[in-house]
C-alpha positions in Angstrom: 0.0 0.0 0.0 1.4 3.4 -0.8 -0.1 6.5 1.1 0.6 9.9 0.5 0.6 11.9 3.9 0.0 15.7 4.4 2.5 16.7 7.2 3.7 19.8 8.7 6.4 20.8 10.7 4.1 20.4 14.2 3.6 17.5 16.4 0.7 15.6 15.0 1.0 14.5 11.1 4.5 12.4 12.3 2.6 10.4 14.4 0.3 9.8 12.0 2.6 7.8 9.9 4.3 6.7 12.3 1.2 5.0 13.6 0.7 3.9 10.2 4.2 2.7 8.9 3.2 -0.8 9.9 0.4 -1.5 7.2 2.6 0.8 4.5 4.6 -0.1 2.1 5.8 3.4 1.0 4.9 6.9 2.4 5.0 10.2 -0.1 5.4 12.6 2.7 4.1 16.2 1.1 4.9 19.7 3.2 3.3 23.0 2.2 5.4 25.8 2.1 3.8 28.7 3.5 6.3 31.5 3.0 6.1 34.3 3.1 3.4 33.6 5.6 5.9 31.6 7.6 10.0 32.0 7.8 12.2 29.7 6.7 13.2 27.7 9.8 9.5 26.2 9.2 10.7 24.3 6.2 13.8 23.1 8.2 11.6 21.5 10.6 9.4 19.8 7.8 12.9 18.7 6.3 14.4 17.3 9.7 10.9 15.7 10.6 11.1 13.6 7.2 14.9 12.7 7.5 14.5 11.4 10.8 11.2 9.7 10.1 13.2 7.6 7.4 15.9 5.9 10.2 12.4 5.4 11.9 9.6 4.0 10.3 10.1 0.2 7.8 8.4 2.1 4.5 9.8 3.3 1.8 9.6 7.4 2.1 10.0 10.2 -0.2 9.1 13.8 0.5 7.8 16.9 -1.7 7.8 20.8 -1.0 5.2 22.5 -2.5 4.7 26.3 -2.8 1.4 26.7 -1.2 2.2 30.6 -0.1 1.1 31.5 -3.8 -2.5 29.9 -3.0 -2.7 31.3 0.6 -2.0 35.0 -1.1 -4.7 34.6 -3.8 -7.1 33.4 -1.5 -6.3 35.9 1.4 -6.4 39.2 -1.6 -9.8 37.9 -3.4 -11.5 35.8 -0.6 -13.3 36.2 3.3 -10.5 35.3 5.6 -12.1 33.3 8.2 -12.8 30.7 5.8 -8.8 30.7 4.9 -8.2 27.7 7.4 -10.9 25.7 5.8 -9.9 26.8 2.1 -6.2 26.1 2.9 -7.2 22.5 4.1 -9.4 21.8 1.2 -6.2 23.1 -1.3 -3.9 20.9 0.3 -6.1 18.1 0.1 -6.0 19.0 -3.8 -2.5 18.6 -4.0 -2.0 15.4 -2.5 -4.9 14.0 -4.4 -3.0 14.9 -7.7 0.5 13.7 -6.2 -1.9 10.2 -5.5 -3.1 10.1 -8.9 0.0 10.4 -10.5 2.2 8.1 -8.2 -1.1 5.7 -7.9 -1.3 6.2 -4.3 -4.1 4.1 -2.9 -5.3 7.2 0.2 -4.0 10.3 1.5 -2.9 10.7 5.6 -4.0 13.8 7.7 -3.1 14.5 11.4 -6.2 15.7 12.5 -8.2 15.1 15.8 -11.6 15.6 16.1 -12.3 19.3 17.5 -9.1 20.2 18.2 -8.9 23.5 16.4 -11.0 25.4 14.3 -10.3 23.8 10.9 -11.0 20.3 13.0 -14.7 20.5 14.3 -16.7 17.9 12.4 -18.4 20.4 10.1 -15.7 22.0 9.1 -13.7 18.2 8.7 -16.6 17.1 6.5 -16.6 20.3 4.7 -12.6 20.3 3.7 -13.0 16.4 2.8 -15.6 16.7 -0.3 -12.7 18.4 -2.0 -11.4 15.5 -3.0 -12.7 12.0 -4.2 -9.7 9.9 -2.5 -9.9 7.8 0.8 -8.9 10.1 3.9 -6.8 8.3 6.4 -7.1 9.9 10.2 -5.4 8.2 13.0 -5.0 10.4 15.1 -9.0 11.4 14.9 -9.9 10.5 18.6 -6.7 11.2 20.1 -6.5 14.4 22.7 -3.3 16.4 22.4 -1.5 14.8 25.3 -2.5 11.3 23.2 -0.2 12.8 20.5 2.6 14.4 22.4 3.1 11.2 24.7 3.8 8.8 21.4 5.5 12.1 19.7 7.8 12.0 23.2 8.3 8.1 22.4 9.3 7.6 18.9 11.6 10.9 18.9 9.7 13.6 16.8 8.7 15.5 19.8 11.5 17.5 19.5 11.5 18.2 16.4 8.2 19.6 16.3 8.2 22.1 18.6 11.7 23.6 17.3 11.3 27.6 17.2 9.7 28.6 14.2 6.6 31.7 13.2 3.7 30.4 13.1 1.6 30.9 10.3 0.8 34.1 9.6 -2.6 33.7 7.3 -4.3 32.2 10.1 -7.4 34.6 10.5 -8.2 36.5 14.1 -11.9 34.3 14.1 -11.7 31.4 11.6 -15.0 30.2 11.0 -15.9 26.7 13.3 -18.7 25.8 11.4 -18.2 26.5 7.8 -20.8 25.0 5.4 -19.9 24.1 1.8 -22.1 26.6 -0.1 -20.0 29.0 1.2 -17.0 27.3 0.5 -17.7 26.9 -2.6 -18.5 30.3 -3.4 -15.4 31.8 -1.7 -13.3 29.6 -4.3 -15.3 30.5 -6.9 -13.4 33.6 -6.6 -10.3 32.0 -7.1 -9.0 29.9 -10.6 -8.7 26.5 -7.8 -7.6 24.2 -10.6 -4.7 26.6 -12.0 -3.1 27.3 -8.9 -3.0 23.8 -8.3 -1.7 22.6 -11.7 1.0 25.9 -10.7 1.7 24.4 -7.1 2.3 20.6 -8.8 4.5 21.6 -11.3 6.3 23.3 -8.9 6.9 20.9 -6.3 10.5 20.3 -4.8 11.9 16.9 -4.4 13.4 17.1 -0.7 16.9 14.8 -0.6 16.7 12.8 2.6 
């Protein structure tokens, strides 16, 4: 089985494979570059968490940078920020759906928790799934943060994660907690969704681990 995984430079999408590795066959680990909405020493987490994730888990693993900070702009110029959390989800989803397709990936791996922030309430995880057609793989979906962090503590990415880096800088004041998809789907109206994808694919970065 081959899984692409969405991970970030935080605490949760590591476990996620990690807790995963054993069924896997191969993991295509895919990190969106935020910049200029995040600094650089973001990336260098991302690019520590994989290399160290390959001395850890049995799967084959490859990793891909993408330049999502050209979708976050569009989106944050043309759009209603407190959807951005939502939209950003629902992009990235996008991505690693494409990635799937085209390296026949049989699902794609989140690190989300149910309710755990605002893009993570059960509406708004519903509402960033029907983006995409692929299975949606969430282990970590009724773990609490302290769930995470202890196996994070245990396999080693703990820290790594939690290395000094901005935060992310498009994150609106009040995202929305209950976003429904008409909404949604008018907001992206607003933006060409399919061309910034096709520009954020053919841009992607192969990371040397």
């Amino acid at each position: 089985m081959k899984l692409v995984v969405l991970i970030s430079s935080g605490i949760d999408s590591p476990v996620a494979a990690y807790l995963l590795s054993k069924r896997v066959d191969e993991f295509i680990l895919l990190h969106a570059d935020n910049r200029p909405f995040t600094d650089d020493r973001e990336i260098e987490k991302f690019i520590s968490l994989a290399k160290y994730l390959r001395t850890l888990i049995p799967s084959r693993l490859s990793a891909l940078l993408l330049p999502h900070g050209q979708t976050l702009d569009a989106y944050k110029i043309h759009c209603n920020n407190k959807f951005t959390c939502v939209v950003c989800k629902r992009m990235m989803l996008r991505y690693a759906e494409a990635i799937a397709k085209k390296e026949h990936a049989d699902a794609i791996v989140m690190g989300d928790s149910l309710g755990q922030v605002a893009s993570q309430t059960l509406q708004n995880l519903r509402v960033v799934e029907q983006a995409v057609s692929i299975p949606i793989l969430r282990p970590l979906i009724g773990f609490d943060k302290e769930d995470t962090i202890k196996i994070a503590k245990q396999i080693g990415t703990f820290d790594l994660s939690i290395a000094p880096a901005d935060g992310c800088a498009a994150v609106p004041l009040k995202p929305s907690t209950q976003a429904r998809l008409e909404h949604i789907l008018a907001e992206e109206q607003k933006i060409n969704v399919s061309e910034l994808v096709n520009n954020v694919i053919s841009q992607a970065k192969i990371v040397t681990l």
